[in-house]
C-alpha positions as CSV (number, residue, x, y, z in Angstrom):
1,X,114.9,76.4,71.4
2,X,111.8,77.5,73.4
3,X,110.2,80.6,73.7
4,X,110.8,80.8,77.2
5,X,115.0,79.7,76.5
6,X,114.7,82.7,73.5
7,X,113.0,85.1,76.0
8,X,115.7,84.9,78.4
9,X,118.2,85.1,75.9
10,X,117.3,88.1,74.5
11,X,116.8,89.9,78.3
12,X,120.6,88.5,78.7
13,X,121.7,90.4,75.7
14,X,119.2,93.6,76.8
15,X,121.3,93.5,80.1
16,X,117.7,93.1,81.9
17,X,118.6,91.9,85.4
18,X,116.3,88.9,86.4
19,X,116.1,87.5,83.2
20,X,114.7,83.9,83.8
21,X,112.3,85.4,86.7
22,X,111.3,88.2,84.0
23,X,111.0,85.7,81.5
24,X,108.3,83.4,83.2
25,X,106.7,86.1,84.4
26,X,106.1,87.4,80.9
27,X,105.0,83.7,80.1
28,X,102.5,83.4,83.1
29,X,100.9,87.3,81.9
30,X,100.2,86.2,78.5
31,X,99.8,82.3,78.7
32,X,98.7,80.9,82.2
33,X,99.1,77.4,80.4
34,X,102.2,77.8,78.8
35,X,104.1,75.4,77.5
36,X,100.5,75.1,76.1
37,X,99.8,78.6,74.2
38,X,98.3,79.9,71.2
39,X,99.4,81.8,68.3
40,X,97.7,85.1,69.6
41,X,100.0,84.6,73.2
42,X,103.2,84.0,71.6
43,X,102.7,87.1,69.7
44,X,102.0,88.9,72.5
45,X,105.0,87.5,74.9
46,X,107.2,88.8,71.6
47,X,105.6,92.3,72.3
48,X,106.2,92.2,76.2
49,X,109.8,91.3,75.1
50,X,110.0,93.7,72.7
51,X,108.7,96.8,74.9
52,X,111.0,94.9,77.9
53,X,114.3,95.6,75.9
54,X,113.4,99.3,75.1
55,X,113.4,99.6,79.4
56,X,109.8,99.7,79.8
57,X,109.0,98.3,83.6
58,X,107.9,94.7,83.4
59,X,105.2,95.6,86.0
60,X,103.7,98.4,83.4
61,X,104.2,96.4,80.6
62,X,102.0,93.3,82.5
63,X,100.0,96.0,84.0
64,X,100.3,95.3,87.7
65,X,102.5,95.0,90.6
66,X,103.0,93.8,93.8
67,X,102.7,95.3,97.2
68,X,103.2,94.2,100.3
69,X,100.2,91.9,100.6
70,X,98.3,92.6,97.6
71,X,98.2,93.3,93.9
72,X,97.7,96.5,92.4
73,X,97.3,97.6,88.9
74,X,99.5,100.2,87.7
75,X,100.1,102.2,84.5
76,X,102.2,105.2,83.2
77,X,100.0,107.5,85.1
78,X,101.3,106.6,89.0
79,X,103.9,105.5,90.4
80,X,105.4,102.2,90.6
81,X,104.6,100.7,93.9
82,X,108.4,100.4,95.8
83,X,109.5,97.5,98.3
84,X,110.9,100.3,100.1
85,X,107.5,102.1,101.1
86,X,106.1,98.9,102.9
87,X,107.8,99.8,105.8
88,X,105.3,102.9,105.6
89,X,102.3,100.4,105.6
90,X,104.0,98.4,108.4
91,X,104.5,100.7,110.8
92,X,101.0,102.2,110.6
93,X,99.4,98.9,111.1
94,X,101.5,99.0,114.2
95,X,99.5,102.1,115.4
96,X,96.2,101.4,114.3
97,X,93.9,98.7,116.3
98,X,92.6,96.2,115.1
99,X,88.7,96.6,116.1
100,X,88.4,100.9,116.2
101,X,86.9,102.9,113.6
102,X,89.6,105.4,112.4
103,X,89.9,108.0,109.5
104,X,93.0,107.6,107.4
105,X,93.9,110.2,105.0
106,X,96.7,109.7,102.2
107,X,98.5,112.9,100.3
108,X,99.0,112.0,96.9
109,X,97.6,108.4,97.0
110,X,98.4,107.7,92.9
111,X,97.6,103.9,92.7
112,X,96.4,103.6,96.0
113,X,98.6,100.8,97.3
114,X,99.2,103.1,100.8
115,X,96.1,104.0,102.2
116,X,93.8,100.4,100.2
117,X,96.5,97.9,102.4
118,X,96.0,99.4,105.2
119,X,92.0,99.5,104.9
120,X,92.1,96.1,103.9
121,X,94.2,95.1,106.8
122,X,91.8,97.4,108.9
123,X,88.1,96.5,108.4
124,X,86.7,99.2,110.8
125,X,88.8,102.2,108.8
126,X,87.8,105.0,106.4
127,X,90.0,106.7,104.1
128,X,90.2,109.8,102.0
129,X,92.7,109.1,99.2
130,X,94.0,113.1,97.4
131,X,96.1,113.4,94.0
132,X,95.6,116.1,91.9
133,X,96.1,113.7,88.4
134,X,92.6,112.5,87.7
135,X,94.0,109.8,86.0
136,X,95.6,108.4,88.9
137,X,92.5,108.4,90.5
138,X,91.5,106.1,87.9
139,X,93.8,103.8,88.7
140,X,93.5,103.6,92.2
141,X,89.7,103.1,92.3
142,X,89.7,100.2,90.3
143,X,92.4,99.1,93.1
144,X,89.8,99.9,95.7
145,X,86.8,98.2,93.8
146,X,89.9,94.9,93.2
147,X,90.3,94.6,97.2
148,X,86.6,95.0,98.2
149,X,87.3,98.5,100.2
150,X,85.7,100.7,97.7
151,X,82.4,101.4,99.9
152,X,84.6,102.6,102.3
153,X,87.2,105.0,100.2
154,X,86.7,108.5,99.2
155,X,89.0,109.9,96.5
156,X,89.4,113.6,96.3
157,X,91.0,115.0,92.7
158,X,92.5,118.0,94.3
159,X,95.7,119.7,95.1
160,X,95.9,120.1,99.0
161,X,97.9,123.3,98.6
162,X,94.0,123.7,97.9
163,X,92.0,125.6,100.6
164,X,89.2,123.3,102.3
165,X,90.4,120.4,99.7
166,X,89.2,117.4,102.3
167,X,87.0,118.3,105.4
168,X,87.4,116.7,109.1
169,X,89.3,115.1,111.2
170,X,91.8,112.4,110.8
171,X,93.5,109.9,113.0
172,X,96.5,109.0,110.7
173,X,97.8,110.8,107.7
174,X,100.0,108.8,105.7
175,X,102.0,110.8,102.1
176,X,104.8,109.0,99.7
177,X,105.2,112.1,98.3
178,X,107.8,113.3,95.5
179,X,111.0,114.2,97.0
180,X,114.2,113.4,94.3
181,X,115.6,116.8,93.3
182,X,114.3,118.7,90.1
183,X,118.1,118.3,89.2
184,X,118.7,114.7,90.0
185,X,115.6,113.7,87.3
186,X,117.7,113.5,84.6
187,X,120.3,111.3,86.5
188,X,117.3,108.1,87.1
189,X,117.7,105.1,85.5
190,X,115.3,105.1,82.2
191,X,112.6,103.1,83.6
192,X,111.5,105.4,86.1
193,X,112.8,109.0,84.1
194,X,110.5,107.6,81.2
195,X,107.8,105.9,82.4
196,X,107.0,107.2,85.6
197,X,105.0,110.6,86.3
198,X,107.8,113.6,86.9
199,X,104.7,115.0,88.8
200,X,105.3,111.9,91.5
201,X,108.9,112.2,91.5
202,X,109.9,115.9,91.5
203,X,110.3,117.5,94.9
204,X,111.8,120.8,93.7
205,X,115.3,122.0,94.1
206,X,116.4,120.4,96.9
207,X,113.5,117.7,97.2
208,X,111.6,119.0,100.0
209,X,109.4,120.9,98.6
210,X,106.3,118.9,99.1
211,X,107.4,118.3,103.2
212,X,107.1,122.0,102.9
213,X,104.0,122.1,101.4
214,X,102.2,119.2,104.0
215,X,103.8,121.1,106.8
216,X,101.5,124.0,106.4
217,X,98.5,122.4,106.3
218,X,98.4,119.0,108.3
219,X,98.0,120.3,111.7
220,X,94.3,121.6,111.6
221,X,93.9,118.0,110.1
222,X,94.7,115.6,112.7
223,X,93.1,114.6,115.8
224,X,94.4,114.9,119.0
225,X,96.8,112.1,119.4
226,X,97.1,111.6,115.8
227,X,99.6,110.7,113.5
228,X,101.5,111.3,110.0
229,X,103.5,108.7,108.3
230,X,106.0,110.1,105.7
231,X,108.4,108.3,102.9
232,X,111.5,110.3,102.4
233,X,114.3,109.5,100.3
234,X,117.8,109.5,101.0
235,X,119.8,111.0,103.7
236,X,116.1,113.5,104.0
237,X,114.6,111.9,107.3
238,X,116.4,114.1,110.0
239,X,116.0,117.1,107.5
240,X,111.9,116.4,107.3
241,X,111.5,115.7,110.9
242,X,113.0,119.2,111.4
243,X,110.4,120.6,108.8
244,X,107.7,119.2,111.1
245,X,108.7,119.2,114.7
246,X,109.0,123.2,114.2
247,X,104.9,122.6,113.2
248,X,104.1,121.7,116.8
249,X,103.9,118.0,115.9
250,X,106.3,115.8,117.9
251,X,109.0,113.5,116.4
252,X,108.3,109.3,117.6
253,X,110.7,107.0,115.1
254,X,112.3,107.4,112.0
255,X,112.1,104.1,110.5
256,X,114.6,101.8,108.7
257,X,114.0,100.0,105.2
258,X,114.7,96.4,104.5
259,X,118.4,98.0,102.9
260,X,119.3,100.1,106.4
261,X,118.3,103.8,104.7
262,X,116.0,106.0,106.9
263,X,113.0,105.6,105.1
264,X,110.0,106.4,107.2
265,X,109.3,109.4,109.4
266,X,106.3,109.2,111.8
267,X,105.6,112.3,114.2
268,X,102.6,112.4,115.9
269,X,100.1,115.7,116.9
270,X,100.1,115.9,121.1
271,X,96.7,115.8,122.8
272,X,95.5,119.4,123.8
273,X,95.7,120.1,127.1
């Protein structure tokens, strides 16, 4: 039997979905010649197998993940990057032109992968990326130094319930912030309960918290014309909208994910007349 045939035998029995995909890509992290390996790699695709079984997320076990175009590196201190928050980056490369300088700011950035795709899709942008964990800051700027859009990222270890925690004007604000239910934590499946900040997951008593929060403060923030991107979680969107249109910013889409759930909101701050 191989190592590769044994690895995917034990995910089988560890009722790890994916086992043959999560199998090679354990191979490829820890031997990128395998069949050809050394002692040292098969001991360390055992480990990767062994942490895989006790529900650790292949992606912080291999130490990365992929978003959207790019690769990030991720750890226990942010959040696993989510197919379901690239329709986030998607629709603000929609607003944003190609050849304009612009100021992007993202609310509780953790490893980045928001606000570093769309600079490195936008070569003329600036961003300000906020999280009050300093260690997530960590995190995302090695991501920023990774895509080449370091000279032009600032990250801010603050809380922006904190008074004069960024200064300016922004075109676009973009936030995946927490929003599952302090009750509902418990519920999650293990890999995200366990390994997963509860500070990037918790949105209070009924998850909308943190919409709550932004609310207050995003309005001196954006330009005329400008606009704020917002993940929500399930059945949330026509419940966060609300939260905002009632702060004088004006409701333009709420967008679908690639499974059909309203995913993002985008509202956008009217020109003064």
């Amino acid at each position: 039997m191989t190592l590769r045939e044994e690895i995917i035998g034990e995910l089988i029995k560890g009722k790890i979905s994916s086992p043959r995909l999560e199998a090679d890509i354990i191979l490829k992290a820890v031997a990128p010649d395998y069949p050809q390996m050394t002692s040292q790699e098969e001991q360390k695709a055992r480990e990767y197998l062994h942490r895989r079984l006790a529900h650790e997320p292949l992606d912080k076990i291999i130490g990365q993940k992929e978003f959207y175009k790019f690769v990030f590196k991720v750890n226990q201190n942010v959040l696993s990057p989510r197919p379901d928050t690239e329709i986030l980056v998607e629709k603000a490369l929609e607003l944003l032109p190609q050849n304009k300088p612009f100021r992007i700011l993202d609310l509780g950035t953790g490893s980045g992968c928001i606000l570093l795709s769309l600079l490195k899709e936008r070569e003329q942008a600036n961003g300000v990326g906020v999280d009050v964990s300093e260690k997530a800051l960590e995190v995302a700027q090695e991501n920023a130094e990774n895509l080449g859009v370091k000279a032009r990222t600032m990250f801010v270890n603050k809380s922006w319930q904190e008074k004069g925690f960024v200064t300016g004007l922004f075109d676009m604000i973009v936030s995946n912030p927490p929003y599952i239910s302090s009750a509902e934590i418990k519920t999650l499946d293990e890999e995200v309960k366990t390994y997963d900040p509860k500070s990037a997951l918790d949105g209070g008593k009924d998850g909308l918290k943190c919409y709550r929060d932004i609310a207050e403060i995003i309005f001196p923030l954006l330009q005329d014309g400008g606009y704020i991107l917002l993940e929500v979680g399930y059945n949330q969107a026509r419940d966060v909208a609300d939260i905002f249109t009632k702060k004088q910013l004006k409701l333009i889409e709420i967008a679908q994910d690639l499974s059909g759930i309203e995913r993002c909101v985008i509202l956008k701050k009217s020109v003064a007349k």
